[in-house]
PARODO-566236 format. One line per 3 residues: their letters; for each residue x, y, z of N, C-alpha, C. Coordinates in steps of 0.1 Angstrom, whole numbers. Layout:
N
a> X:Y:Z:X:Y:Z:X:Y:Z ~ ...
This chain:
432
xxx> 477:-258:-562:489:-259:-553:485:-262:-539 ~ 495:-270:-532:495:-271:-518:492:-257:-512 ~ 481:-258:-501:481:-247:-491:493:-252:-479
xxx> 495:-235:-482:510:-241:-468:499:-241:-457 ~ 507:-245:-445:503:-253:-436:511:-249:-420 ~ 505:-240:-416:513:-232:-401:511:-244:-393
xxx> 518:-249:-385:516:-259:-371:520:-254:-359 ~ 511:-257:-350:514:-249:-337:513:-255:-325 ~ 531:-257:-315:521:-274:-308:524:-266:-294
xxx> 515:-268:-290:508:-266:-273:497:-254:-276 ~ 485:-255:-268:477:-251:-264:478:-242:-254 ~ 488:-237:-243:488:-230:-234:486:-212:-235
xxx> 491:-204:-230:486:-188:-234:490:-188:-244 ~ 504:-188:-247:513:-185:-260:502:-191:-272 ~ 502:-202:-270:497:-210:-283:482:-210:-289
xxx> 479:-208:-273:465:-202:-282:464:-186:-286 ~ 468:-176:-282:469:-163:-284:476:-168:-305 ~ 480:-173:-303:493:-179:-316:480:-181:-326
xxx> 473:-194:-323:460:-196:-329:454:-188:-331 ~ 447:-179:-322:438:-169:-326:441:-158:-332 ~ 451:-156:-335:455:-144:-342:459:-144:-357
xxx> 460:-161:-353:465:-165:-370:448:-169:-377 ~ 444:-173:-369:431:-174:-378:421:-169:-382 ~ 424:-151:-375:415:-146:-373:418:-139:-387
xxx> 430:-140:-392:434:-129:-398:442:-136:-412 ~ 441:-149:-411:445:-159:-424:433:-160:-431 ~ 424:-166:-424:407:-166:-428:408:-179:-435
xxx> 415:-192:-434:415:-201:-445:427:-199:-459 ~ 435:-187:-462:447:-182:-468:457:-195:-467 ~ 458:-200:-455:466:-214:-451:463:-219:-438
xxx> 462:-229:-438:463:-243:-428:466:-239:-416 ~ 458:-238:-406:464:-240:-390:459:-247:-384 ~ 473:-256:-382:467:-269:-373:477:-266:-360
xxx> 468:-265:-350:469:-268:-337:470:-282:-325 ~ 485:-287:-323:485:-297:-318:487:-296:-302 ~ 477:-301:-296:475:-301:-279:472:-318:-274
xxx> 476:-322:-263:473:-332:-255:454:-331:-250 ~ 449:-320:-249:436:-318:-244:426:-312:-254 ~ 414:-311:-258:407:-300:-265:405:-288:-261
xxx> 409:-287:-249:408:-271:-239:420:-259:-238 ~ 416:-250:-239:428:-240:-232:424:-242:-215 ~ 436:-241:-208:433:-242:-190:435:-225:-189
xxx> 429:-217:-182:432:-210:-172:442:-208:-163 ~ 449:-211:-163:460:-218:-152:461:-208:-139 ~ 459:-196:-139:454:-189:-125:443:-189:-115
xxx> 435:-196:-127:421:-200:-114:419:-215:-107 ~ 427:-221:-116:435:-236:-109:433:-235:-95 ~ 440:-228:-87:439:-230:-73:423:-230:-66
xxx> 415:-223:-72:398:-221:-73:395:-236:-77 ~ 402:-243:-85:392:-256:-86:397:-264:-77 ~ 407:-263:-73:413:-278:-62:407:-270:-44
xxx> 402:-257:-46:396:-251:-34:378:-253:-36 ~ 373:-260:-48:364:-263:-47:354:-249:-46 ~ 356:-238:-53:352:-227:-56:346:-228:-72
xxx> 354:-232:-77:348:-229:-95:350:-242:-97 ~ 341:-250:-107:336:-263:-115:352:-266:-125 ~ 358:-274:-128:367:-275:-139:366:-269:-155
xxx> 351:-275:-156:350:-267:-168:348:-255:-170 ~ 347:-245:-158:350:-231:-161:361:-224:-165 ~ 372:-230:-158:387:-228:-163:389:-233:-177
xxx> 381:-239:-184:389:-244:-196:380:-243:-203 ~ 388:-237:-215:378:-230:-224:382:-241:-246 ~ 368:-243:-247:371:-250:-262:381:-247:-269
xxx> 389:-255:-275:397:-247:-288:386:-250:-303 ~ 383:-260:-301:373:-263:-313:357:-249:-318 ~ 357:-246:-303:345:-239:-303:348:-221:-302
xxx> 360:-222:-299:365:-206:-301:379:-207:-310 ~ 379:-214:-319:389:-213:-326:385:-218:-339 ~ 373:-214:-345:363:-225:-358:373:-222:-370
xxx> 384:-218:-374:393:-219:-387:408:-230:-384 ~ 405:-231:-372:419:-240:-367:417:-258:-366 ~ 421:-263:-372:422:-278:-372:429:-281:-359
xxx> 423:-293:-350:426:-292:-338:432:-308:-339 ~ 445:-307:-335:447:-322:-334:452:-326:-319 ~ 446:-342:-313:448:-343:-302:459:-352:-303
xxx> 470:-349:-292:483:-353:-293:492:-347:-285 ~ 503:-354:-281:517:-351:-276:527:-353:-284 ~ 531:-341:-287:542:-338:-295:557:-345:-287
xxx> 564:-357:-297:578:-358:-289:588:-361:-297 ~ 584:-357:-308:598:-355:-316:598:-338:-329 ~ 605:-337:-329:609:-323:-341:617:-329:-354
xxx> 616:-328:-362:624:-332:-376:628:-315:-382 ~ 634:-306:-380:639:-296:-386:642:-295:-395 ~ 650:-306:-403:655:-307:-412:641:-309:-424
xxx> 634:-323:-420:622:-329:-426:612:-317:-425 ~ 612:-307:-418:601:-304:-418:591:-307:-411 ~ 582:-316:-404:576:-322:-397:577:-327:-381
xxx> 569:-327:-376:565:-332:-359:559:-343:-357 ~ 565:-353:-350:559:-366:-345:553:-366:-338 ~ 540:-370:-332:526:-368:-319:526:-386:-321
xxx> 521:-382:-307:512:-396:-304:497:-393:-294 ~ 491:-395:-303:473:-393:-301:471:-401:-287 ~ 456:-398:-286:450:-403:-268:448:-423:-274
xxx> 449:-428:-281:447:-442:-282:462:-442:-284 ~ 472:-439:-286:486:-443:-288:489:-444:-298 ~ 487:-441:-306:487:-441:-324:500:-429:-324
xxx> 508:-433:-335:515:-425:-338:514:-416:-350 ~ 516:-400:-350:511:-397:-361:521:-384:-368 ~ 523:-383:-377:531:-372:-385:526:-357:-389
xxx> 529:-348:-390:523:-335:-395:535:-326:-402 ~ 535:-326:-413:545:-317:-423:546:-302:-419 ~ 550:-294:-421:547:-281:-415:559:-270:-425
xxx> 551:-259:-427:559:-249:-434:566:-240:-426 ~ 551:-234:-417:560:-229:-406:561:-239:-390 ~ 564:-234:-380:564:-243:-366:567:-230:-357
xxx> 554:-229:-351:554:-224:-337:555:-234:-325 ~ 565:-230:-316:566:-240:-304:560:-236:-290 ~ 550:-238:-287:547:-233:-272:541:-246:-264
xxx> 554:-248:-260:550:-263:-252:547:-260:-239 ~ 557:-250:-231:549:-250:-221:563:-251:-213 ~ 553:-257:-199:568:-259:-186:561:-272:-182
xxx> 569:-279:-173:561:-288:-162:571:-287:-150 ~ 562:-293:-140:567:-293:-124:585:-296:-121 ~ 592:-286:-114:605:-285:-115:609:-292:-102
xxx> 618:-301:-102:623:-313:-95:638:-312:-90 ~ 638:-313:-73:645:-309:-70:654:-321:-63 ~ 667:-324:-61:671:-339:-54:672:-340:-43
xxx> 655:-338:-36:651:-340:-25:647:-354:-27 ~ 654:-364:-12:650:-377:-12:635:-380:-6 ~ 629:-385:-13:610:-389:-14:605:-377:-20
xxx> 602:-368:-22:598:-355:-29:586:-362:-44 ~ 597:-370:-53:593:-375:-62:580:-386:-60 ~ 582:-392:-45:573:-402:-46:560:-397:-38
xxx> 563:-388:-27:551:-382:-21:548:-368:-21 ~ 552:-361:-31:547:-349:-31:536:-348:-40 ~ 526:-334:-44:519:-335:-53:520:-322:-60
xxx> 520:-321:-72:524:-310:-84:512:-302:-89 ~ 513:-293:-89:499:-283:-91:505:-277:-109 ~ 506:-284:-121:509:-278:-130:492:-277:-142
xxx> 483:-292:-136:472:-293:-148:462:-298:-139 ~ 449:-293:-150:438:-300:-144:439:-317:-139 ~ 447:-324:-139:446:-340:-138:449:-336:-119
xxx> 459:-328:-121:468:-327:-108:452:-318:-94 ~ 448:-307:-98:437:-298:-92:429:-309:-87 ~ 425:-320:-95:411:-325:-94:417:-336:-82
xxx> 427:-339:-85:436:-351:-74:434:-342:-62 ~ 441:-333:-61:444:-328:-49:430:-321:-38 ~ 420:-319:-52:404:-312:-43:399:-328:-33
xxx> 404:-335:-44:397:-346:-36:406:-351:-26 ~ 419:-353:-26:426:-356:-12:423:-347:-1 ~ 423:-331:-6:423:-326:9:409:-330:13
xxx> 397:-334:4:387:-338:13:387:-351:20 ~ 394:-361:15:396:-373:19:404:-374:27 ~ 411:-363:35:427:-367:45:415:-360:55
xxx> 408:-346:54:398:-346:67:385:-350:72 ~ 382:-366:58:371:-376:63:379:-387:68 ~ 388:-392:66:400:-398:75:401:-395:89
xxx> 404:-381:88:410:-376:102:395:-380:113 ~ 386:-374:107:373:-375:116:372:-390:116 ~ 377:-400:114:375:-412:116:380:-420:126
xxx> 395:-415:125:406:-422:136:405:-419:150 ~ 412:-427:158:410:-426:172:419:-422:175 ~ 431:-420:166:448:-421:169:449:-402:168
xxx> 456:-397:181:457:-384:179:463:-379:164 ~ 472:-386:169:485:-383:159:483:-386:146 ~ 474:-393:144:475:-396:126:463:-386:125
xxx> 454:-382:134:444:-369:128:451:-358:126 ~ 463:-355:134:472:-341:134:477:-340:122 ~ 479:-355:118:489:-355:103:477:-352:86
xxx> 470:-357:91:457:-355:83:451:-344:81 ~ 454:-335:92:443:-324:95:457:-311:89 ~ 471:-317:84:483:-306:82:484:-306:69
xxx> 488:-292:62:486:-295:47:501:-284:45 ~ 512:-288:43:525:-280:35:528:-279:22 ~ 527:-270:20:531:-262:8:543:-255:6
xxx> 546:-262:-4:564:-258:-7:566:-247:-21 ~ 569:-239:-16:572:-230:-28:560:-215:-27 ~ 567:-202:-22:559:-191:-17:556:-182:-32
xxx> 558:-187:-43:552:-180:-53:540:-180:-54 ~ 537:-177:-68:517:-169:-70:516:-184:-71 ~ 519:-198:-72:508:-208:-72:509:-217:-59
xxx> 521:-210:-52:518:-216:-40:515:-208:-29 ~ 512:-197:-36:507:-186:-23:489:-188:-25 ~ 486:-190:-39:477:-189:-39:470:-202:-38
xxx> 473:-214:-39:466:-226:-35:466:-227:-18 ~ 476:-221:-5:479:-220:6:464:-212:10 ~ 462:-202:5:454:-192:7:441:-197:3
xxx> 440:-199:-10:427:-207:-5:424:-222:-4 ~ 434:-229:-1:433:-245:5:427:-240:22 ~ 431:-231:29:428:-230:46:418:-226:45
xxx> 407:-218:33:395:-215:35:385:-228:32 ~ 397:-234:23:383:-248:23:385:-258:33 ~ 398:-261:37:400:-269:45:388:-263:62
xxx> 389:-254:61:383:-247:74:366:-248:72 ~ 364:-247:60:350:-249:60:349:-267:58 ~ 353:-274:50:354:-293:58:348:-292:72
xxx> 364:-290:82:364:-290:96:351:-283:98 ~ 346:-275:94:332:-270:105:320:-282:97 ~ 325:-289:92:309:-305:93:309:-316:92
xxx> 330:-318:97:329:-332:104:335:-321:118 ~ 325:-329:128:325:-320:140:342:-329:153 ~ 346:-339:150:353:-342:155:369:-336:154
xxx> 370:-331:142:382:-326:138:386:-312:136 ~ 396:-316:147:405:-297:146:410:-292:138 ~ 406:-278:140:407:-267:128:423:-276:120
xxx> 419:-275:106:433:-278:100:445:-270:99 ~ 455:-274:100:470:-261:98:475:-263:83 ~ 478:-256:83:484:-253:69:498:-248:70
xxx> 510:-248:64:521:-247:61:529:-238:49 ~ 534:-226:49:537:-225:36:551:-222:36 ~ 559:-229:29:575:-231:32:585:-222:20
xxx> 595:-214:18:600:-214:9:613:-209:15 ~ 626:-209:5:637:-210:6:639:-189:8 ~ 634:-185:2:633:-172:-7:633:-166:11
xxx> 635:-153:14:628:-149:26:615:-141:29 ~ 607:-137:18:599:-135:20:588:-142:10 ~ 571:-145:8:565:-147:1:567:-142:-12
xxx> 565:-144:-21:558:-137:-35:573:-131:-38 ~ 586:-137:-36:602:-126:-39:603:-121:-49 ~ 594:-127:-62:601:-122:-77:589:-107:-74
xxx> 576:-99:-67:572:-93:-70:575:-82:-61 ~ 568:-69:-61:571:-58:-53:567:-64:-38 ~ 574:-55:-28:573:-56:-20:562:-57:-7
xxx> 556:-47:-12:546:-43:-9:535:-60:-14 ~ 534:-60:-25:521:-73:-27:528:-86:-17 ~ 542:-86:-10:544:-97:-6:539:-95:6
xxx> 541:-80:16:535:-83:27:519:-79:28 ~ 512:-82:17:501:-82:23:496:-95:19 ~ 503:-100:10:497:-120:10:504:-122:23
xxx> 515:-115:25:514:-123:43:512:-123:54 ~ 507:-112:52:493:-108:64:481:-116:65 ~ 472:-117:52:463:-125:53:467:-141:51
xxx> 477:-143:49:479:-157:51:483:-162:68 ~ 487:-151:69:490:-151:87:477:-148:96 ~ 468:-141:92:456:-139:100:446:-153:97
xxx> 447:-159:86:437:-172:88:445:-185:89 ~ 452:-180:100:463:-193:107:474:-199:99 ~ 480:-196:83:488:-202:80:502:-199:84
xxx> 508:-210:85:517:-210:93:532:-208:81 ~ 533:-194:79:545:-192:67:559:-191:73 ~ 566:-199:66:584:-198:69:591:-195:59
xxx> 595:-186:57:606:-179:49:620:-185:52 ~ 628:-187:44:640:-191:45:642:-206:50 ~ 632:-216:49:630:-229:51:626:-240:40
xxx> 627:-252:41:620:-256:30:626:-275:36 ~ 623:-283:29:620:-299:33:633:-308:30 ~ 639:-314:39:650:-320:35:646:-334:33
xxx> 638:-341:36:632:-353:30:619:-354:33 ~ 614:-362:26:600:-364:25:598:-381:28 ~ 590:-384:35:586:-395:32:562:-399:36
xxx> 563:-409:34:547:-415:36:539:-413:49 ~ 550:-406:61:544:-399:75:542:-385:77 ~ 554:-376:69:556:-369:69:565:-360:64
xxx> 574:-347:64:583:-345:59:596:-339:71 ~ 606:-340:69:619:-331:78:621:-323:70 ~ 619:-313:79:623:-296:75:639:-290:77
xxx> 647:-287:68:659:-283:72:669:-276:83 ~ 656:-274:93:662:-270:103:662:-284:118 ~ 658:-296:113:657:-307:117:645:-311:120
xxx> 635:-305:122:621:-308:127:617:-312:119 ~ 602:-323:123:597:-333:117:585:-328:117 ~ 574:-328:105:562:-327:109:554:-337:97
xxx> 544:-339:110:535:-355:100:523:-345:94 ~ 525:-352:83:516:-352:71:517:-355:67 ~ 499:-357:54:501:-367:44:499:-357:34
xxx> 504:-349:33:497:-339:28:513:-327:15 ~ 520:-329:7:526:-320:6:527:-317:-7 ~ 525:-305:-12:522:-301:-24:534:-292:-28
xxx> 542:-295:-41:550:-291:-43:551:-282:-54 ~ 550:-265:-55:552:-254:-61:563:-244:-65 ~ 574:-254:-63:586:-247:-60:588:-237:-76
xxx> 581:-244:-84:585:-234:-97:583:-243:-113 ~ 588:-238:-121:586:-250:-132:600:-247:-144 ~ 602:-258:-151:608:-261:-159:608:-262:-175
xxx> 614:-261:-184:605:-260:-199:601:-272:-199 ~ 593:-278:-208:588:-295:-213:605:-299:-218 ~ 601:-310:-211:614:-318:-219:616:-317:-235
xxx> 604:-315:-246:609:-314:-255:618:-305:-264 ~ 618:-294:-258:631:-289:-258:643:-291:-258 ~ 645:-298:-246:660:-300:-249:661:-313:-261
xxx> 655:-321:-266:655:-334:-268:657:-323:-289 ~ 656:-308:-290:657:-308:-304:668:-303:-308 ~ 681:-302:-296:694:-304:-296:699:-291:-306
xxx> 689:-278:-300:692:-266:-305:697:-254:-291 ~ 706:-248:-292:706:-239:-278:698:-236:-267 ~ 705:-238:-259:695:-234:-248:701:-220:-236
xxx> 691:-219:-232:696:-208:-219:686:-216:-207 ~ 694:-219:-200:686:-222:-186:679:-235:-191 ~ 679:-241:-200:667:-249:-205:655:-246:-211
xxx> 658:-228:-220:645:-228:-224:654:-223:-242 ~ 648:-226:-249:650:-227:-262:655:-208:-265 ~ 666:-208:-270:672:-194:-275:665:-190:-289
xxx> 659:-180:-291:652:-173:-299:656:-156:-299 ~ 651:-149:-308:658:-137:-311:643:-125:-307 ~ 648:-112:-308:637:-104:-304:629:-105:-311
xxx> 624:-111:-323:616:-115:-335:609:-129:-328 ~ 610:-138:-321:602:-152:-315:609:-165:-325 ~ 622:-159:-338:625:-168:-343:637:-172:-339
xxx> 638:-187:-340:653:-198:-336:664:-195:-347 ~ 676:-189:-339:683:-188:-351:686:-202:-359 ~ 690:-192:-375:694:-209:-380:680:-214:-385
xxx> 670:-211:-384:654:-221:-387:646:-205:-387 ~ 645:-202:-395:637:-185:-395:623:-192:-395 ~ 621:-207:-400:605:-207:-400:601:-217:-389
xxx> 608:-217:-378:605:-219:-365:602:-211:-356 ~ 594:-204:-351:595:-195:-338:593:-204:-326 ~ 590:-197:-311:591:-204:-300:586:-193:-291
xxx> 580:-195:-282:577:-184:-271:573:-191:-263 ~ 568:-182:-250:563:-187:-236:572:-192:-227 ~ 568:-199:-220:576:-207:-205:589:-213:-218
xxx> 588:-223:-231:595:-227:-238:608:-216:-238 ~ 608:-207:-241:613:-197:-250:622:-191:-243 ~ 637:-184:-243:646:-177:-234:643:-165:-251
xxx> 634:-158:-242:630:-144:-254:638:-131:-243 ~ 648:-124:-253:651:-114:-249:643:-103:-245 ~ 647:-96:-233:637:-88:-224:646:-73:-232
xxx> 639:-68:-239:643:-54:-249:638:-42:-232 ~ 631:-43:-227:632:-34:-215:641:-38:-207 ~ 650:-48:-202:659:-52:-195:670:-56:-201
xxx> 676:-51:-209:690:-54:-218:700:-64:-210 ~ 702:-77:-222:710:-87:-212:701:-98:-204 ~ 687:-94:-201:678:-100:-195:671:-112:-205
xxx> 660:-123:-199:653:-125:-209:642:-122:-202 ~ 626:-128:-206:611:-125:-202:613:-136:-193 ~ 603:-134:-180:599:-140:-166:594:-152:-171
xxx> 589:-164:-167:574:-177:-170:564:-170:-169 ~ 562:-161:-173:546:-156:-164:535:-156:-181 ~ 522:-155:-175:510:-156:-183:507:-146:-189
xxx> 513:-133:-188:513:-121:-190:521:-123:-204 ~ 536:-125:-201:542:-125:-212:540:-134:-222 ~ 535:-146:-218:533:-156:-230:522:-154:-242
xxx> 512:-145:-230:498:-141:-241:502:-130:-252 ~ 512:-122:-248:516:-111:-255:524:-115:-263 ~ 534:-125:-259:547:-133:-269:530:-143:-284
xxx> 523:-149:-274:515:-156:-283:506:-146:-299 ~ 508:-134:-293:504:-125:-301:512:-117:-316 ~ 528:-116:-312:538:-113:-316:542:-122:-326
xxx> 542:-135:-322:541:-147:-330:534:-150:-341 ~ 524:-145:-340:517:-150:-353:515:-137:-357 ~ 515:-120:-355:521:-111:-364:533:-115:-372
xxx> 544:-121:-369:553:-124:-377:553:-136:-383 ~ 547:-148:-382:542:-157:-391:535:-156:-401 ~ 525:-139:-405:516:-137:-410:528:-129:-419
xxx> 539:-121:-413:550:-111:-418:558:-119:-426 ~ 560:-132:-424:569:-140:-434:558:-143:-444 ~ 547:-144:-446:541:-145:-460:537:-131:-468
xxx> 541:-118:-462:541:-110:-472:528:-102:-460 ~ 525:-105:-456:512:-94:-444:519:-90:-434 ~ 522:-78:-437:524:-70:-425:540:-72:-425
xxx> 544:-62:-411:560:-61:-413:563:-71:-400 ~ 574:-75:-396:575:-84:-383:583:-74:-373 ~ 577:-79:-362:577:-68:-347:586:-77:-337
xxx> 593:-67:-328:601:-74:-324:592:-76:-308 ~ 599:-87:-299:584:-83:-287:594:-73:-277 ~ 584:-64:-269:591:-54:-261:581:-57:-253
xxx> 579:-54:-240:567:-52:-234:571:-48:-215 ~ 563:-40:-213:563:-37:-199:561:-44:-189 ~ 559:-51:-178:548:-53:-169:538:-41:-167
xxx> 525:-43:-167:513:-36:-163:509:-41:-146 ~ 519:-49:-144:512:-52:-129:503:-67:-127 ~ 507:-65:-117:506:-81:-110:491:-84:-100
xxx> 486:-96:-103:476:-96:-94:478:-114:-87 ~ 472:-113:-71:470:-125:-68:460:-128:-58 ~ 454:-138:-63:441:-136:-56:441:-145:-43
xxx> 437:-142:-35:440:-147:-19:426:-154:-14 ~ 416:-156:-26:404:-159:-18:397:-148:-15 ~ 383:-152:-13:373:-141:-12:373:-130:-16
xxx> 373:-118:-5:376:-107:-7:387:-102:-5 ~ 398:-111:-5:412:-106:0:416:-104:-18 ~ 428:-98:-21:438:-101:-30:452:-93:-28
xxx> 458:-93:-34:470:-83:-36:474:-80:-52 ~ 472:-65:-51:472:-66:-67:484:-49:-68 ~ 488:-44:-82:494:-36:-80:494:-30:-94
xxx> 479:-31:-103:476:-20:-113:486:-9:-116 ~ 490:-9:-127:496:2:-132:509:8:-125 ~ 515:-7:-115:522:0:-104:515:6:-91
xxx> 502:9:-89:493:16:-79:489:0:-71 ~ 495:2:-54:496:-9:-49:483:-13:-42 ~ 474:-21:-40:461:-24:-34:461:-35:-28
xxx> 449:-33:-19:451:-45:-9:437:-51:-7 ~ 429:-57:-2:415:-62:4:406:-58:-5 ~ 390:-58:-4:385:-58:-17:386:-50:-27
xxx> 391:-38:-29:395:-35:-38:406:-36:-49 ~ 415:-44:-39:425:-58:-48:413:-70:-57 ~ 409:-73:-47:398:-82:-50:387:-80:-63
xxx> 385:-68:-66:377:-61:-74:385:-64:-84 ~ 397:-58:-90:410:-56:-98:409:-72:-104 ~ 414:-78:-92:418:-87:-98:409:-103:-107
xxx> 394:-98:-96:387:-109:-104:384:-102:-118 ~ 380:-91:-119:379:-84:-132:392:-84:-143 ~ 401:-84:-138:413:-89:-147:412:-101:-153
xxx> 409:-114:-143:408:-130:-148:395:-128:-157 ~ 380:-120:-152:373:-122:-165:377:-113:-177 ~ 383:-105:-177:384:-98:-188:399:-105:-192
xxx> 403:-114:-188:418:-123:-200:410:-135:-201 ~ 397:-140:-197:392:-153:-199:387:-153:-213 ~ 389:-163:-225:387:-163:-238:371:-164:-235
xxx> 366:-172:-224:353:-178:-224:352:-181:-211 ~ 337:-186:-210:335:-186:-198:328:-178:-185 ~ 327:-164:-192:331:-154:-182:321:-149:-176
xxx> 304:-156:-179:295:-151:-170:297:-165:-162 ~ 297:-177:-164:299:-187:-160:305:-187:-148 ~ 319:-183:-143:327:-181:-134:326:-169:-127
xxx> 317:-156:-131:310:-149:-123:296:-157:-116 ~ 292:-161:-125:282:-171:-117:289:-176:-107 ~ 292:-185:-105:303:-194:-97:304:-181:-85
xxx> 311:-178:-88:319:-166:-79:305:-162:-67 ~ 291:-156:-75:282:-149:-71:275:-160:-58 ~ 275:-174:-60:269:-188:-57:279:-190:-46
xxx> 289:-190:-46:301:-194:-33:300:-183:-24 ~ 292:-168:-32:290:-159:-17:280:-157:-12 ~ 274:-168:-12:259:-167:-2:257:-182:-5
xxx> 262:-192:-2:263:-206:-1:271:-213:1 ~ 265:-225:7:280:-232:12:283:-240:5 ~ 301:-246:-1:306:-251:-8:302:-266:-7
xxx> 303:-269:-20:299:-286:-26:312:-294:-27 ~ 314:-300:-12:327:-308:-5:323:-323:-11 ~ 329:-328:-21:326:-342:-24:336:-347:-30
xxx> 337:-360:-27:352:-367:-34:343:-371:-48 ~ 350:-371:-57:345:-377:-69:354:-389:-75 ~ 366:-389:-69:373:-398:-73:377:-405:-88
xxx> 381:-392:-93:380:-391:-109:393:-395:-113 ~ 404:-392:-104:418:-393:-107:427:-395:-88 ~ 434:-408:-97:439:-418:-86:456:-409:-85
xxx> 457:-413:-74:477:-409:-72:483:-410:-80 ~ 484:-421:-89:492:-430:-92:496:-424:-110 ~ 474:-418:-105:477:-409:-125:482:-396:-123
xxx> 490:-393:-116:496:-377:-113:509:-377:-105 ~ 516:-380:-114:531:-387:-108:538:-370:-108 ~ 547:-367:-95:549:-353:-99:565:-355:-112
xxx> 569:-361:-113:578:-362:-121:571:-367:-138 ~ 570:-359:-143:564:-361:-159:565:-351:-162 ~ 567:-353:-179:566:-344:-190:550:-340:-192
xxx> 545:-347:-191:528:-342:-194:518:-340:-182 ~ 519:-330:-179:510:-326:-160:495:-323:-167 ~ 490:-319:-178:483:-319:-183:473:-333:-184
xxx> 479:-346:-185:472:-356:-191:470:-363:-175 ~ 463:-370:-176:459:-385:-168:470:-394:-172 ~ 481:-402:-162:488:-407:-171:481:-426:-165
xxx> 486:-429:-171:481:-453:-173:493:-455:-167 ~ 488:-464:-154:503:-477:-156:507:-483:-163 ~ 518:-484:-159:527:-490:-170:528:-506:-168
């Protein structure tokens, strides 16, 4: 007889937590093929660490081939759903198009960079959602202050030497925070150029709004003590190639603006013309689509009912997707007769964000902390959720505090391949 055949398309927390759970505990029983654009799981919290030129890329990204040895790995972007048929359409890294039948279908596609109808935004901002985007951006900030040291023109060094960041959440609090520690270490070895400014903009009134209060004013303390310049209740009414206008009319030059405002589900969601909430696929406290019991869905994808918040659904966060990725394949295992299926409930345990160095803000168990002992908390948190990696990036960590950082353009990935408007922030994209 045919072995059924589980398919599971994205790679992100959900999906691989999804993976590993299913194969740890199928053992070869049935088929798990795993469809992703990349061979890697990203890290997506230490992200800001690689475009700050603290951790190597490949620390953040950990094998699926090599920590996932019962899962068939197929490389691909998933862009169509056949419900009816059964099957998912991909198109592989040479452009081949290719088919995969499927008994069950987990969907964890993920989010990409959320777009707002600000005029220029789309053509000069830059999106912090994938490694293609980190590696662009490590290398411009070093390339706007080997520029600046070059010009004779006040004003284009001022604009070079400013870096705005739009959007005061955990990924734009945390690339603000540590972009000023690397930008500051640049400025101290080209000797012509002043200290760099930094910007961090959002509409919200304080940093960090969706968390406790307390973790917001102490990211804005230390973002305030190493000169970043944070505005609450502001944000960019156009953008263009000098600079951007701020809604309160002021103009400030830069080439510099990085756009964090939040994220959106993958377009292929909407494109499978099943309910939505907000744009993220309606599913039941079980992870299944009504109507399709042998569909589930979770993560950033998913509008999963929040059983602690009645009426509510679960946040985008990494927290919930790893645990939703978990839930999911209990009940994919529960539709073949193993085990009973669980509905997801789940608390927050607390939030961490890391501010660089010794700084963080973290709030364990609810118990609020601040400077190294945030610090403590929270790097030990990222090694202990890292699938792999994890002496590796303590290495790393140990080498950045008694050494000075390895500032070099590598020029791996052009503008042009990190458009902020795409469905795939993940990939390197080709002209067209």
């Amino acid at each position: 007889m045919k072995r059924s055949r589980i398919v599971i398309v994205g790679a992100g927390f959900a999906g691989y937590q999804a993976a590993r759970g299913l194969s740890r505990k199928l053992r070869g029983a049935a088929e798990v093929v795993l469809i992703n654009p990349n061979d890697y799981f990203l890290y997506l919290p230490l992200l800001p660490e690689v475009a700050a030129g603290t951790l190597e890329p490949r620390r953040v990204t950990v094998s699926l081939a090599g920590t996932l040895p019962r899962v068939r790995v197929v490389l691909g972007e998933v862009h169509g759903v056949d419900l009816e048929g059964r099957n998912v359409t991909y198109t592989d890294p040479d452009g081949r198009t290719g088919t995969l039948d499927y008994d069950r279908l987990v969907l964890t596609v993920g989010s990409v960079n959320k777009l707002l109808p600000i005029p220029g935004v789309a053509e000069h901002a830059h999106g912090f959602r994938g490694m293609p985007e980190a590696l662009f951006l490590r290398d411009h900030i070093s390339r706007q202050i080997a520029l600046a040291a070059e010009t004779e023109d006040p004003q284009e060094r001022a604009a070079r030497c400013t870096f705005v960041v739009v959007g005061a959440g955990y990924t734009g609090t945390e690339v603000a925070a540590q972009g000023v520690r690397y930008t500051d270490a640049l400025a101290r070895q080209y000797k012509r150029v002043p200290r760099p400014r930094w910007m961090l903009l959002d509409v919200a009134p304080r940093v960090l709004p969706g968390l406790d209060e307390r973790l917001s004013r102490t990211a804005d303390r230390v973002l305030r003590e190493r000169g970043v310049d944070v505005r609450s209740g502001s944000s960019v009414k156009e953008a263009t190639a000098d600079g951007v206008l701020l809604d309160d009319g002021s103009f400030v030059g830069t080439r510099s603006l990085v756009w964090c405002v939040g994220v959106r589900p993958d377009p292929l969601v909407a494109d499978l013309g099943l309910p939505t909430d907000q744009g993220r696929l309606c599913v039941d406290e079980y992870l299944a689509v009504p109507g399709h019991p042998e569909v589930l869905a979770c993560g950033d994808a998913a509008a999963v009912p929040d059983l602690t918040r009645p009426g509510e659904t679960t946040p985008m966060t990494a927290q919930h997707a790893v645990r939703q990725g978990k839930v999911a394949a209990n009940n994919v295992l529960a539709s073949y007769g193993r085990g009973e299926r669980k509905a997801y409930k789940h608390n927050d345990l607390g939030f961490a964000v890391d501010l660089g160095g010794l700084d963080a803000a973290a709030n364990p168990l609810k118990v609020p902390l601040s400077g190294p002992a945030a610090g403590l908390v929270t790097r030990g948190y990222h090694l202990a959720s890292l699938p792999g990696n994890r002496v590796r990036v303590a290495a790393d960590w140990a080498l950045n505090a008694v050494l000075p950082r390895q500032a070099v353009q590598l020029g791996l990935v052009r503008k042009w391949a990190v458009p902020l408007d795409t469905s795939s922030p993940e990939t390197v994209q080709t002209p067209k």
